[in-house]
ChimeraX commands (.cxc) that place a marker at each C-alpha (Angstrom):
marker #1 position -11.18,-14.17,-6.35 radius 0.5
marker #1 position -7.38,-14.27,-5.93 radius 0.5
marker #1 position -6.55,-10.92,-7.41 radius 0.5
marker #1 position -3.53,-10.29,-9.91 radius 0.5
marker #1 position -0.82,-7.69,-9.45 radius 0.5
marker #1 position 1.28,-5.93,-11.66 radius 0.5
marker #1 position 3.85,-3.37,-10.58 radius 0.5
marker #1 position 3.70,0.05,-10.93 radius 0.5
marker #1 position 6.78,1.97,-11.87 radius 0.5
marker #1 position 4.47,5.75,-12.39 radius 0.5
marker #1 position 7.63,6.60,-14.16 radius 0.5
marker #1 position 9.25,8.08,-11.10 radius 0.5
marker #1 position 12.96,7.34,-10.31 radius 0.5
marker #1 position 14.03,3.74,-8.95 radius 0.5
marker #1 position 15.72,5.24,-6.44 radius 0.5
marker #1 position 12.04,6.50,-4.08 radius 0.5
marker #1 position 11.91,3.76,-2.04 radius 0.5
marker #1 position 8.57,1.94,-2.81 radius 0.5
marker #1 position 5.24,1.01,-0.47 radius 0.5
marker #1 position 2.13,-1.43,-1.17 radius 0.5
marker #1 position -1.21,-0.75,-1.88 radius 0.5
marker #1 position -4.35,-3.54,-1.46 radius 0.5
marker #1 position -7.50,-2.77,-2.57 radius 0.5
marker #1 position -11.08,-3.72,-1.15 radius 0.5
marker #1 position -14.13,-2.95,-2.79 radius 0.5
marker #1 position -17.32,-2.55,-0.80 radius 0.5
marker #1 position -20.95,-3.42,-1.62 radius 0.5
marker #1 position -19.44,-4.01,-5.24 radius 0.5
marker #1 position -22.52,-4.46,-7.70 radius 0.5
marker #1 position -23.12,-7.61,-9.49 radius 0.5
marker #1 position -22.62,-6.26,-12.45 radius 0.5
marker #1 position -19.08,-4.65,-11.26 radius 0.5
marker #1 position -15.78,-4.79,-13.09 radius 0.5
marker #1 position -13.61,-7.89,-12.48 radius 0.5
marker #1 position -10.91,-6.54,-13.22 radius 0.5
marker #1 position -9.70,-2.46,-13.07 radius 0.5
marker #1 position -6.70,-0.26,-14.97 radius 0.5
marker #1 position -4.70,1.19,-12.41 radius 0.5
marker #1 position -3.90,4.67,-14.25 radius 0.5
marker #1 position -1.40,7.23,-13.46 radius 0.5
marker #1 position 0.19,9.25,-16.30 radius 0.5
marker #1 position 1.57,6.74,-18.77 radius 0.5
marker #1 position 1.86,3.74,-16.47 radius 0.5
marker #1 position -0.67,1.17,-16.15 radius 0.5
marker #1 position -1.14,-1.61,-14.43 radius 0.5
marker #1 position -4.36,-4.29,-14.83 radius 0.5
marker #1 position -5.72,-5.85,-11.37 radius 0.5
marker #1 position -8.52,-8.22,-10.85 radius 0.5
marker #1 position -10.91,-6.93,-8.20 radius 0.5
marker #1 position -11.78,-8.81,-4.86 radius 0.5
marker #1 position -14.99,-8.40,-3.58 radius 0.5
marker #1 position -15.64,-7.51,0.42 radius 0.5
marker #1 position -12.15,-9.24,0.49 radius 0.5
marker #1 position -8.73,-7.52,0.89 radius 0.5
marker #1 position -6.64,-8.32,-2.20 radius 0.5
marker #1 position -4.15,-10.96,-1.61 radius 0.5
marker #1 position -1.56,-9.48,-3.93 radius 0.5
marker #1 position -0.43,-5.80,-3.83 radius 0.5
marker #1 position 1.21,-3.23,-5.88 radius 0.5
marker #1 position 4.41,-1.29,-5.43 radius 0.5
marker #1 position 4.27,2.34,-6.05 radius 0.5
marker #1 position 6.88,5.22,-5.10 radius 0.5
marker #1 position 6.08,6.80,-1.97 radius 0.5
marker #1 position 6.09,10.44,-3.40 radius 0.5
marker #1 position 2.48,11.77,-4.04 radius 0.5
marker #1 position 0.75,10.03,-6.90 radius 0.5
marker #1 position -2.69,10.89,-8.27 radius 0.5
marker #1 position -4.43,7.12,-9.77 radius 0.5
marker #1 position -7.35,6.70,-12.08 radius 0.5
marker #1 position -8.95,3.76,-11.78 radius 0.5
marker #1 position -10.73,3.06,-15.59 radius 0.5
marker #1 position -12.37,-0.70,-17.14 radius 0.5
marker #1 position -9.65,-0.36,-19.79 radius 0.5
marker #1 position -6.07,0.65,-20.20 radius 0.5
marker #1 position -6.00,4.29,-22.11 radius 0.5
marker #1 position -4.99,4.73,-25.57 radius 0.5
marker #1 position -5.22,8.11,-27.84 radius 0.5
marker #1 position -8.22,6.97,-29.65 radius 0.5
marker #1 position -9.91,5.88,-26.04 radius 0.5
marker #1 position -8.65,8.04,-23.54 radius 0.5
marker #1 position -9.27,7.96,-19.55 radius 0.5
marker #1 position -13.11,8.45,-19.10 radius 0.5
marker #1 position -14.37,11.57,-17.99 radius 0.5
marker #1 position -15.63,10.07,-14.84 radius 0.5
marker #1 position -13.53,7.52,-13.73 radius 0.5
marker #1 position -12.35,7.42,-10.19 radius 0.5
marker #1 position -9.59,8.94,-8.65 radius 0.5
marker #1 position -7.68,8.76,-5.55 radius 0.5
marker #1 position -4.27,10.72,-4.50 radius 0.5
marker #1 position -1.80,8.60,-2.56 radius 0.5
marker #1 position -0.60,10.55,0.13 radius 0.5
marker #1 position 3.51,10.73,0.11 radius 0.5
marker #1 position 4.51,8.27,2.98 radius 0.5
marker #1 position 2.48,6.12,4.37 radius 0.5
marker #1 position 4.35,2.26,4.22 radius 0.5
marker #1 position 1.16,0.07,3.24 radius 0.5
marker #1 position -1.89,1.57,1.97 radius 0.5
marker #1 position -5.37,-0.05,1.43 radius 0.5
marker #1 position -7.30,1.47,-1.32 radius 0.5
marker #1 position -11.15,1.34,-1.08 radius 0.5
marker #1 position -14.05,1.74,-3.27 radius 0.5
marker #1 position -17.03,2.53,-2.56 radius 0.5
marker #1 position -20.57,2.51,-3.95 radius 0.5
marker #1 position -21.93,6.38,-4.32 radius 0.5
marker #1 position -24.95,5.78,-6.13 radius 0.5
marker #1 position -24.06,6.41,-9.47 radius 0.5
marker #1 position -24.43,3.88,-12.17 radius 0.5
marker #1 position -22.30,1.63,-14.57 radius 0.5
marker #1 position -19.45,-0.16,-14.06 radius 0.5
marker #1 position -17.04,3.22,-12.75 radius 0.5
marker #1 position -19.98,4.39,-10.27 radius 0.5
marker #1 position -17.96,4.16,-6.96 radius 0.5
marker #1 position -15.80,6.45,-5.14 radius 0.5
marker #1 position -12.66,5.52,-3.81 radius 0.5
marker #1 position -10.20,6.15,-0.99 radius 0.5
marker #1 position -6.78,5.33,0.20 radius 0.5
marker #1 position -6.31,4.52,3.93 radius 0.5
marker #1 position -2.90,3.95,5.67 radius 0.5
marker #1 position -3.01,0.25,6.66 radius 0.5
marker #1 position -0.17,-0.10,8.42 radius 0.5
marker #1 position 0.43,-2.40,11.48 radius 0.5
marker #1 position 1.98,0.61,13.10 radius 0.5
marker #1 position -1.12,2.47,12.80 radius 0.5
marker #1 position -3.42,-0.51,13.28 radius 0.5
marker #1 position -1.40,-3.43,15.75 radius 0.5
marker #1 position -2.79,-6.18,16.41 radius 0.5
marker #1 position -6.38,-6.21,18.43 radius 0.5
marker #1 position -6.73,-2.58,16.78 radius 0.5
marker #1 position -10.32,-1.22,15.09 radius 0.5
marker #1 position -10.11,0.73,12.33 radius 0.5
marker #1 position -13.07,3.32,11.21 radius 0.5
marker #1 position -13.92,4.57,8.26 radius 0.5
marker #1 position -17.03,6.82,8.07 radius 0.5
marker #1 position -18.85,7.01,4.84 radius 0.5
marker #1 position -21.81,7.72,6.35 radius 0.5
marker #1 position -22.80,12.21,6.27 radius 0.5
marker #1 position -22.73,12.19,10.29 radius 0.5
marker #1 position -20.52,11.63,12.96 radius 0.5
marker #1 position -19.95,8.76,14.95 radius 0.5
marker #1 position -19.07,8.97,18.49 radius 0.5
marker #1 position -17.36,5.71,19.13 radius 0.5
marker #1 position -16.69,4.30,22.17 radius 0.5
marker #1 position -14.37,1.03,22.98 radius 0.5
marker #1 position -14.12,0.09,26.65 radius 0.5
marker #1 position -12.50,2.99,27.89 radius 0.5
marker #1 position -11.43,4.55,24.78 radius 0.5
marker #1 position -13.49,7.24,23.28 radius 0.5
marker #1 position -13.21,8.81,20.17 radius 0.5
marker #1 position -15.26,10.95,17.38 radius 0.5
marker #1 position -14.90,10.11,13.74 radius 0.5
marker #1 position -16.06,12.73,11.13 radius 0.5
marker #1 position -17.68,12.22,8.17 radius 0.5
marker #1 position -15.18,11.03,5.37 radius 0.5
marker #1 position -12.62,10.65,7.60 radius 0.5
marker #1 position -10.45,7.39,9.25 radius 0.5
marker #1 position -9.78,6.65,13.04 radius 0.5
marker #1 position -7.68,3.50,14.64 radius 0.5
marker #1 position -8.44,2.70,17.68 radius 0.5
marker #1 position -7.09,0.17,20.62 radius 0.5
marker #1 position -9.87,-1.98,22.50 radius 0.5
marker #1 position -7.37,-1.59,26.07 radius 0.5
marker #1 position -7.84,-4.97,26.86 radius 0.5
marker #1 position -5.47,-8.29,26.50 radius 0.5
marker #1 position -6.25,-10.85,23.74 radius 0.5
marker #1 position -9.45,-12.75,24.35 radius 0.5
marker #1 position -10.69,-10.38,26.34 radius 0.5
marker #1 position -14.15,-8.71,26.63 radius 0.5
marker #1 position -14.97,-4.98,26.33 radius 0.5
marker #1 position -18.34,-3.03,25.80 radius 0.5
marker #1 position -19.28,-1.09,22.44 radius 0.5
marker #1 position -21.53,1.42,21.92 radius 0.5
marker #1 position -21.50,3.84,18.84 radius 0.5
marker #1 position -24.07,6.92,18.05 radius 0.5
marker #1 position -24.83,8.99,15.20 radius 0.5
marker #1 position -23.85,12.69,16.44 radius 0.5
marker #1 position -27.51,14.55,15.60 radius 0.5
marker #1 position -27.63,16.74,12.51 radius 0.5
marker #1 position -29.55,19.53,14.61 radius 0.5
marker #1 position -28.69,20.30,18.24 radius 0.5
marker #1 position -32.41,20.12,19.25 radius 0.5
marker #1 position -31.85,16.01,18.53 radius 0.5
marker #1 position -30.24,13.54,20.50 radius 0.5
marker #1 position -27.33,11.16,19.74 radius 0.5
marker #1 position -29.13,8.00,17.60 radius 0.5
marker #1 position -27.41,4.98,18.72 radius 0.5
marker #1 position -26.02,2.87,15.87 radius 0.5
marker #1 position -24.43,0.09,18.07 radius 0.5
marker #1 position -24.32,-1.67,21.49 radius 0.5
marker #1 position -22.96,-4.95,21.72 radius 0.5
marker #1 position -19.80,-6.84,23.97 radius 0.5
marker #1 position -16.68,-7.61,21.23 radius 0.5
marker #1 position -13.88,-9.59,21.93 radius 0.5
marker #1 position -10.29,-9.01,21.39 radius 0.5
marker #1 position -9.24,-11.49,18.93 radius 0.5
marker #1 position -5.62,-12.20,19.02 radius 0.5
marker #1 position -3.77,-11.61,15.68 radius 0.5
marker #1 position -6.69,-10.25,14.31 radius 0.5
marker #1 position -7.46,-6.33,13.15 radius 0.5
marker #1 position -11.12,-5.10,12.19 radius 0.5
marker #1 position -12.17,-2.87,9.57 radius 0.5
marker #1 position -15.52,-1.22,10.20 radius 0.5
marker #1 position -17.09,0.41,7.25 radius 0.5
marker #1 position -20.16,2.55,8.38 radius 0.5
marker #1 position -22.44,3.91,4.57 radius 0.5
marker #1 position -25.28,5.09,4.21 radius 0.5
marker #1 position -28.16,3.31,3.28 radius 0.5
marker #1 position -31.84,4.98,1.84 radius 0.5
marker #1 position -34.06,2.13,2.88 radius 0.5
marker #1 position -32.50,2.23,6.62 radius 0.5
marker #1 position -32.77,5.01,9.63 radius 0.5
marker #1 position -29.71,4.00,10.39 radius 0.5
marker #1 position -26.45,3.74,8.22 radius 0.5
marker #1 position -25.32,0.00,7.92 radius 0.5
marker #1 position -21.80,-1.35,9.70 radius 0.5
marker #1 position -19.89,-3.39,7.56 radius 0.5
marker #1 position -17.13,-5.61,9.04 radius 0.5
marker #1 position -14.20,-6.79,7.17 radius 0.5
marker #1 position -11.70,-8.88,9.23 radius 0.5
marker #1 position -8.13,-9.29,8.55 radius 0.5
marker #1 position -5.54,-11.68,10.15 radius 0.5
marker #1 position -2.36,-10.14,10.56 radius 0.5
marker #1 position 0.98,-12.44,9.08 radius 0.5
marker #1 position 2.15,-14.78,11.75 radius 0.5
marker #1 position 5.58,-13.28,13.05 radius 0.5
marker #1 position 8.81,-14.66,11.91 radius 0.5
marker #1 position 10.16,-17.25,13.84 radius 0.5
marker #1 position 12.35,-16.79,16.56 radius 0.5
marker #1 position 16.19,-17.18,15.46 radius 0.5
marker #1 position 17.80,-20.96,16.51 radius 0.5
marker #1 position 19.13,-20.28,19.67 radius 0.5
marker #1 position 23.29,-21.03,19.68 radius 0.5
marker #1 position 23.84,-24.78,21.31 radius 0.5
marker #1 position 24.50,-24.41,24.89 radius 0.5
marker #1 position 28.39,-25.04,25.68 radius 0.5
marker link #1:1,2 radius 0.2
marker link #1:2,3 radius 0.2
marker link #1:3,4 radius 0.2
marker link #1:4,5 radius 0.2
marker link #1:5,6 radius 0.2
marker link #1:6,7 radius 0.2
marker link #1:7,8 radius 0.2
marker link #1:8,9 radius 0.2
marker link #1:9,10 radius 0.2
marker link #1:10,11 radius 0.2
marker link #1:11,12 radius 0.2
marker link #1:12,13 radius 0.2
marker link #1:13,14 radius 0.2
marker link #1:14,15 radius 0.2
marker link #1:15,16 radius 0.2
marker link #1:16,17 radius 0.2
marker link #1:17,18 radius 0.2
marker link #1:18,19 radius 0.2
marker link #1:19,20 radius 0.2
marker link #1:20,21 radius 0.2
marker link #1:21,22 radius 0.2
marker link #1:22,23 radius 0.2
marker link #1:23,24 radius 0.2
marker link #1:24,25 radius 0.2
marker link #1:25,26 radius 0.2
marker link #1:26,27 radius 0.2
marker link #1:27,28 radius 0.2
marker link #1:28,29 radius 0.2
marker link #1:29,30 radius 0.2
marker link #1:30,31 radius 0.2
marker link #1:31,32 radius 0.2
marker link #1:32,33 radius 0.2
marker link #1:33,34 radius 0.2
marker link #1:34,35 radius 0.2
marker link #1:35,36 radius 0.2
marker link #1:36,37 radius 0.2
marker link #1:37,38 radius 0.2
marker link #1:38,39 radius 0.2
marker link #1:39,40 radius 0.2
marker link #1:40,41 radius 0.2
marker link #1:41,42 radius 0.2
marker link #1:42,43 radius 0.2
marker link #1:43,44 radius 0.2
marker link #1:44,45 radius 0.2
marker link #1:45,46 radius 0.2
marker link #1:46,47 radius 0.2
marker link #1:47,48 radius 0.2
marker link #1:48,49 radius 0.2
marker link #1:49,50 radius 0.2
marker link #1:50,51 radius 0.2
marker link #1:51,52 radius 0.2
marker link #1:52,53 radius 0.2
marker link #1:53,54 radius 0.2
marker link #1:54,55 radius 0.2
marker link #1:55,56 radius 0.2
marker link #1:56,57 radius 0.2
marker link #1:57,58 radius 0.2
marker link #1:58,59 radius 0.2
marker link #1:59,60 radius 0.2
marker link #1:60,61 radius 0.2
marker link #1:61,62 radius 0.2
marker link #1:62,63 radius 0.2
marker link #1:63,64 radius 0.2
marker link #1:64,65 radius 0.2
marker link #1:65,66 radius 0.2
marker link #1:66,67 radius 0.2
marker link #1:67,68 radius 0.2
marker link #1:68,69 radius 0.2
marker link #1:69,70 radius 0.2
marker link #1:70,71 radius 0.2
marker link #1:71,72 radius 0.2
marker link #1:72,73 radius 0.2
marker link #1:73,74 radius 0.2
marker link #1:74,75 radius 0.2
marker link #1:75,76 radius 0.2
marker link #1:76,77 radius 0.2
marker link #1:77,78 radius 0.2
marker link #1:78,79 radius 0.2
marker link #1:79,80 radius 0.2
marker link #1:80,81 radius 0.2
marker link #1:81,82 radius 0.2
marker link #1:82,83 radius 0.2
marker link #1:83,84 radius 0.2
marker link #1:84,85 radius 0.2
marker link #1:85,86 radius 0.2
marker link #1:86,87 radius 0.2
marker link #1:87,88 radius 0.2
marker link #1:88,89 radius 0.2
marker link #1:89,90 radius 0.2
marker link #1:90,91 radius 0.2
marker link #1:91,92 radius 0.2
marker link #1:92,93 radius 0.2
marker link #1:93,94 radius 0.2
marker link #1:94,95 radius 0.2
marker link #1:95,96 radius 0.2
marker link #1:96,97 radius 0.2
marker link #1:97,98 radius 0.2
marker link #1:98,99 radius 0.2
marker link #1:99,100 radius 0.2
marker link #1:100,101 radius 0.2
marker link #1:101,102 radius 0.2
marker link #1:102,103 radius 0.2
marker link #1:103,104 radius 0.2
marker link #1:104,105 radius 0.2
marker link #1:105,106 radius 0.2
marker link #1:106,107 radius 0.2
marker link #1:107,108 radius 0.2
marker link #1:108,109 radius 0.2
marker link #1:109,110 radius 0.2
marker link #1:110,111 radius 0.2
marker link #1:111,112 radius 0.2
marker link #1:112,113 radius 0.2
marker link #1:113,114 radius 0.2
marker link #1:114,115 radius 0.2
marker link #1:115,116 radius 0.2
marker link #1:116,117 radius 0.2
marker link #1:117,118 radius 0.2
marker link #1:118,119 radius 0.2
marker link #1:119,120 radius 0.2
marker link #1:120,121 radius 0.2
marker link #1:121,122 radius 0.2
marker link #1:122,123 radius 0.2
marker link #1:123,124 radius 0.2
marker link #1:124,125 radius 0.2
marker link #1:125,126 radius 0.2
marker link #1:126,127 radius 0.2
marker link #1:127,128 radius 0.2
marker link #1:128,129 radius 0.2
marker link #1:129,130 radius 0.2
marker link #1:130,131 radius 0.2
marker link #1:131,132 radius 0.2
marker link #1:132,133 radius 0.2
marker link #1:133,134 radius 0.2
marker link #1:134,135 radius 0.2
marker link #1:135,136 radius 0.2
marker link #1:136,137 radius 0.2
marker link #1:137,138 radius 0.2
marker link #1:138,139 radius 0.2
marker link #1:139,140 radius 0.2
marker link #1:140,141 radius 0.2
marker link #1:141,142 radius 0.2
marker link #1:142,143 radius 0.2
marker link #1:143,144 radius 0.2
marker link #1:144,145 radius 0.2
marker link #1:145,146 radius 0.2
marker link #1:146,147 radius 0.2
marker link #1:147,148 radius 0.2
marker link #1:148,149 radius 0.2
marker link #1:149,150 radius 0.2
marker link #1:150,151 radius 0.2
marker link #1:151,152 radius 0.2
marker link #1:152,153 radius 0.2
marker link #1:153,154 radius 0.2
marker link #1:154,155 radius 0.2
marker link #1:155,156 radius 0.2
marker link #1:156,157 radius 0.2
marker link #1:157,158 radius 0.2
marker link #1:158,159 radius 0.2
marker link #1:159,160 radius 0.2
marker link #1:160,161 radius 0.2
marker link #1:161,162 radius 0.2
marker link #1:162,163 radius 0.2
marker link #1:163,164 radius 0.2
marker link #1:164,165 radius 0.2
marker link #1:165,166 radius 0.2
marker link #1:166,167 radius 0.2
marker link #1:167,168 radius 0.2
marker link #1:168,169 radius 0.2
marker link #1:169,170 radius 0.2
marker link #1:170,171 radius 0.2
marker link #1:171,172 radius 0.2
marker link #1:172,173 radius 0.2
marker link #1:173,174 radius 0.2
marker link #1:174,175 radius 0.2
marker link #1:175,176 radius 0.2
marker link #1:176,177 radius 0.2
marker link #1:177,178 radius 0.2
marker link #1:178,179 radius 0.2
marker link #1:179,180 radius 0.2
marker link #1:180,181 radius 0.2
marker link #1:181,182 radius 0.2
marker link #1:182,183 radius 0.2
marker link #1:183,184 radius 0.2
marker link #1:184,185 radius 0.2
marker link #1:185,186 radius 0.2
marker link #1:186,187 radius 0.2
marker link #1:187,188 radius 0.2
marker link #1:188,189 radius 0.2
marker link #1:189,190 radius 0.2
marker link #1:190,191 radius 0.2
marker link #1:191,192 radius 0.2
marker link #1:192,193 radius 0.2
marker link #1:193,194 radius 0.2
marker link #1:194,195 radius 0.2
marker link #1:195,196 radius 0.2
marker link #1:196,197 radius 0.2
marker link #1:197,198 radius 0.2
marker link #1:198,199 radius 0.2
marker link #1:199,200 radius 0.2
marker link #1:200,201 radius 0.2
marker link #1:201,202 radius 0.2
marker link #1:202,203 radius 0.2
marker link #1:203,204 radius 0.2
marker link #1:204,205 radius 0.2
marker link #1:205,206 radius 0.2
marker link #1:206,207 radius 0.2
marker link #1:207,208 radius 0.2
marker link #1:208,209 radius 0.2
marker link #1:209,210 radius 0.2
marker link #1:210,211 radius 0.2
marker link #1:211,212 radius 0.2
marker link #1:212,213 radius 0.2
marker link #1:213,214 radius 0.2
marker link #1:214,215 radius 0.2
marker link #1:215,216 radius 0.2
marker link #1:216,217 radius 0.2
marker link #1:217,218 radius 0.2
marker link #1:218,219 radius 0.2
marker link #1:219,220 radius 0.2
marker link #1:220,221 radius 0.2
marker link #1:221,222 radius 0.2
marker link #1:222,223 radius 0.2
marker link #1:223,224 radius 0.2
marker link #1:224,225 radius 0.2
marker link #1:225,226 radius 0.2
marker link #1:226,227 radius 0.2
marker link #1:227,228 radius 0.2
marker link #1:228,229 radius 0.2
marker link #1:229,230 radius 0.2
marker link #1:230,231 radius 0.2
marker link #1:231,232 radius 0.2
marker link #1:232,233 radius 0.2
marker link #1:233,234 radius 0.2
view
């Protein structure tokens, strides 16, 4: 579903220089919104909702800290924000920001949790793996070479270390809730580097599994600009 953008102008001054935000919802219901109110202070701003897709189109905010709600319907004074709808605080900063939601087990149409990750090329470059740990353990991730822990709640980017279209081993555990248990392994498998490519890897949990579930959500990086004309030789 190509989503639909509006701008968000929060009411802060013109002159804080502005960053994006995407969203992506995860495991969205079938009965889930199509469309959310983007909801911070007086401003509003109406987006359709992609599902396991980041959004094509993206909103401008300020990049000074800003708390959004995220409600089925724009406030008014005789139907203000919901009790319970979703929020999310946009850290002061970060250039390009995806926000995602979440399922949390909790019913109707506002029953997901959300969070804001810095999406950045500079954080993520090409080739790169980002985490995201929903899951209530810790993974222990390793990448060819590269090894790295990634907490519960909590986002880690990491670089494969090997040129495009090449090969590299992948093996992630569940760190063991009691220190008389071993590591569980979640994943072991051979990726490849895919040029102009980034992966998202989403781990949740899931009741009817001993293991939480992975789920993947490619994105293709913009081609780069083309190179300028080069001057005619003399």
């Amino acid at each position: 579903m190509r989503s639909v953008w509006l701008l968000l102008f929060l009411g802060l001054s013109a002159s804080i220089p502005a960053r994006t935000v995407r969203l992506l919802y995860l495991e969205a219901p079938e009965d889930a919104p199509g469309a959310l109110h983007l909801v911070a202070g007086k401003e509003v701003a109406k987006v359709d909702v992609p599902r396991l897709a980041i959004s094509s189109g993206q909103a401008q905010v300020p990049s000074a800290a800003v708390r959004i709600h995220l409600a089925e319907k724009a406030p008014t004074r005789e139907h203000p924000l919901p009790a319970d709808a979703p929020a999310v605080d946009l850290p002061a900063g970060d250039q390009d920001l995806l926000l995602v939601l979440f399922p949390t087990g909790k019913t109707g149409p506002l029953g997901f949790g959300a969070q804001a990750i810095d999406f950045s090329s500079a954080r993520i470059p090409d080739g790169g793996i980002l985490w995201l740990n929903l899951s209530r353990r810790t993974l222990q991730v390793r990448l060819g070479s590269a090894v790295m822990a990634v907490p519960q709640g909590q986002t880690r980017a990491m670089a494969p270390g090997v040129a495009p279209g090449g090969s590299y081993p992948v093996l992630v555990d569940l760190a063991p809730l009691d220190s008389r248990e071993e590591p569980l392994p979640l994943i072991r498998a051979t990726w490849m580097r895919e040029p102009g490519r980034r992966q998202l890897l989403f781990v949740l949990d899931d009741p009817s599994r001993l293991v939480p579930r992975v789920v993947a959500v490619p994105h293709r990086l913009p081609p780069p600009p083309e190179a300028a004309a080069k001057p005619p030789a003399r």
